[in-house]
C-alpha positions as CSV (number, residue, x, y, z in Angstrom):
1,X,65.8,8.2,-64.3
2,X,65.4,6.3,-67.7
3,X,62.8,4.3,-65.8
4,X,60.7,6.7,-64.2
5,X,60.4,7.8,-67.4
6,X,59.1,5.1,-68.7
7,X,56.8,5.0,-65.6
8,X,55.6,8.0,-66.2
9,X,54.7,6.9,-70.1
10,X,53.4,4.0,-69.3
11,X,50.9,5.7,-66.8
12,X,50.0,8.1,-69.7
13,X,49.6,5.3,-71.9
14,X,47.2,3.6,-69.8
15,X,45.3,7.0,-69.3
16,X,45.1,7.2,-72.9
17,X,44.0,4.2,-73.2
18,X,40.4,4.6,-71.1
19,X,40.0,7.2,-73.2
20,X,39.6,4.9,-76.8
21,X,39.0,2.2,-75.1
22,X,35.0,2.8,-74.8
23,X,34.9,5.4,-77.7
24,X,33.2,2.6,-80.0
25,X,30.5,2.7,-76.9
26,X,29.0,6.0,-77.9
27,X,27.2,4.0,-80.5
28,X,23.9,3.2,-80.8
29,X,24.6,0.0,-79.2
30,X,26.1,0.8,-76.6
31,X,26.4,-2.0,-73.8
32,X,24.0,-1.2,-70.6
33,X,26.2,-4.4,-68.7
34,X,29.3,-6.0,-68.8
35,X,27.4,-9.4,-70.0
36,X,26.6,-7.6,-73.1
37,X,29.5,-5.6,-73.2
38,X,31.8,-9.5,-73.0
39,X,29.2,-10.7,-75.7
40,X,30.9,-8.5,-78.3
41,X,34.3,-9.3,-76.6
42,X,35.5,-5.8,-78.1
43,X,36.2,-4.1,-75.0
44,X,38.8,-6.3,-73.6
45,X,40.4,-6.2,-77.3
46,X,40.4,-2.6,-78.2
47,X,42.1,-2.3,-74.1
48,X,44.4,-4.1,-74.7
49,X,45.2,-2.9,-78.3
50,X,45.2,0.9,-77.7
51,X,46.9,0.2,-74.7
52,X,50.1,-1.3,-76.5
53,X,49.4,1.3,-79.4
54,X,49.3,4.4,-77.1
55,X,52.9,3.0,-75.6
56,X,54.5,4.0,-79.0
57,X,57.2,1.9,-78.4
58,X,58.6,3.4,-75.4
59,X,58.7,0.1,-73.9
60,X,61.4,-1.9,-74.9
61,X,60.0,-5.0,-73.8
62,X,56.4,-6.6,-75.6
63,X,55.6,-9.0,-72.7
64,X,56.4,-6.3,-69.9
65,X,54.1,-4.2,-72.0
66,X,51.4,-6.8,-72.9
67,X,51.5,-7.9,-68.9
68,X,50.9,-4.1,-67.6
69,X,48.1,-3.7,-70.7
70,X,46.6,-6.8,-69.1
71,X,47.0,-6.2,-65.6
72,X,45.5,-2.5,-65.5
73,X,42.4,-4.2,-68.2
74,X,41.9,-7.0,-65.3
75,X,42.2,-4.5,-62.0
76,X,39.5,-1.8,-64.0
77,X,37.3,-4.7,-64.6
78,X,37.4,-5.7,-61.0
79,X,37.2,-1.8,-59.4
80,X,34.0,-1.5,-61.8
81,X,32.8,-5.2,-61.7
82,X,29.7,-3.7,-60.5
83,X,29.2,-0.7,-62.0
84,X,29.8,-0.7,-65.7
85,X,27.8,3.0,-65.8
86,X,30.5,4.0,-63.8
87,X,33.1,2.6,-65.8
88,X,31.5,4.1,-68.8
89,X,31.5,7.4,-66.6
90,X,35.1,7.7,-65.9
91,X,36.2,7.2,-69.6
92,X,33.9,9.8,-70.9
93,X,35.3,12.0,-68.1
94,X,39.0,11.4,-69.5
95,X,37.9,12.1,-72.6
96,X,36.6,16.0,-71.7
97,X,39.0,16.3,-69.4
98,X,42.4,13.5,-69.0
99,X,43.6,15.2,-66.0
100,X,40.7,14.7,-64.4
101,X,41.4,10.3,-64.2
102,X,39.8,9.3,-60.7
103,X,42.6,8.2,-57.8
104,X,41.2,4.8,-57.7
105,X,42.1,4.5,-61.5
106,X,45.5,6.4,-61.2
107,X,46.3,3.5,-58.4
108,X,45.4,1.2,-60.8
109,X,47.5,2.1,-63.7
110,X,50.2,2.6,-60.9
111,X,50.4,-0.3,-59.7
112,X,50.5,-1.9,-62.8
113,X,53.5,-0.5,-63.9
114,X,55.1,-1.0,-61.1
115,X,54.6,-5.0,-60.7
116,X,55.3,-5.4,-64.7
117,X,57.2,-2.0,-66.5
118,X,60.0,-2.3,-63.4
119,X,59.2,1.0,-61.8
């Protein structure tokens, strides 16, 4: 159960996540590509680091943590390799509305934890 659990948070977490992740992109300069978007290298960072923040340490283990924060960064970037509008989209829909988190990204976040959280 204890694992589910953390399944569960984890999945949250990652939800979470999209949602600050691309907050800093309602800027002025916000990116138009990835290219740009890698060029400030701040997107993969702040993933990564409100990713690992919005786990509040549920997770017992850093690496397990650091490896799902990773994997669910990587497998975004690939759904939305061509389409950063889109990616841009679906974090400005979490943030009106986090139930709303499209199944492709659910799947995502998913199957992260599964392969690294144990679940």
């Amino acid at each position: 159960m204890a694992t589910r659990k953390n399944f569960r948070s984890a999945s949250l977490a990652g939800l979470i996540t999209l949602v600050l992740v691309l907050a800093g992109c309602s800027a002025s300069s916000d990116p138009d590509n990835w290219v740009d978007a890698d060029a400030t290298g701040k997107i993969e960072e702040n993933f990564l680091r409100a990713c690992e923040a919005a786990d509040d340490g549920k997770t017992s283990d850093a690496n397990a943590l650091a490896d799902y924060c990773g994997c669910s960064y990587d497998d975004i970037r690939v759904e939305y390799t061509d389409d950063f509008e889109g990616f841009k989209t679906v974090n400005s829909g979490l943030g009106s509305d986090p139930e709303s988190i499209p199944p492709n990204v659910r799947t995502i976040f998913d199957n992260c934890a599964s392969a690294h959280l144990g679940s």
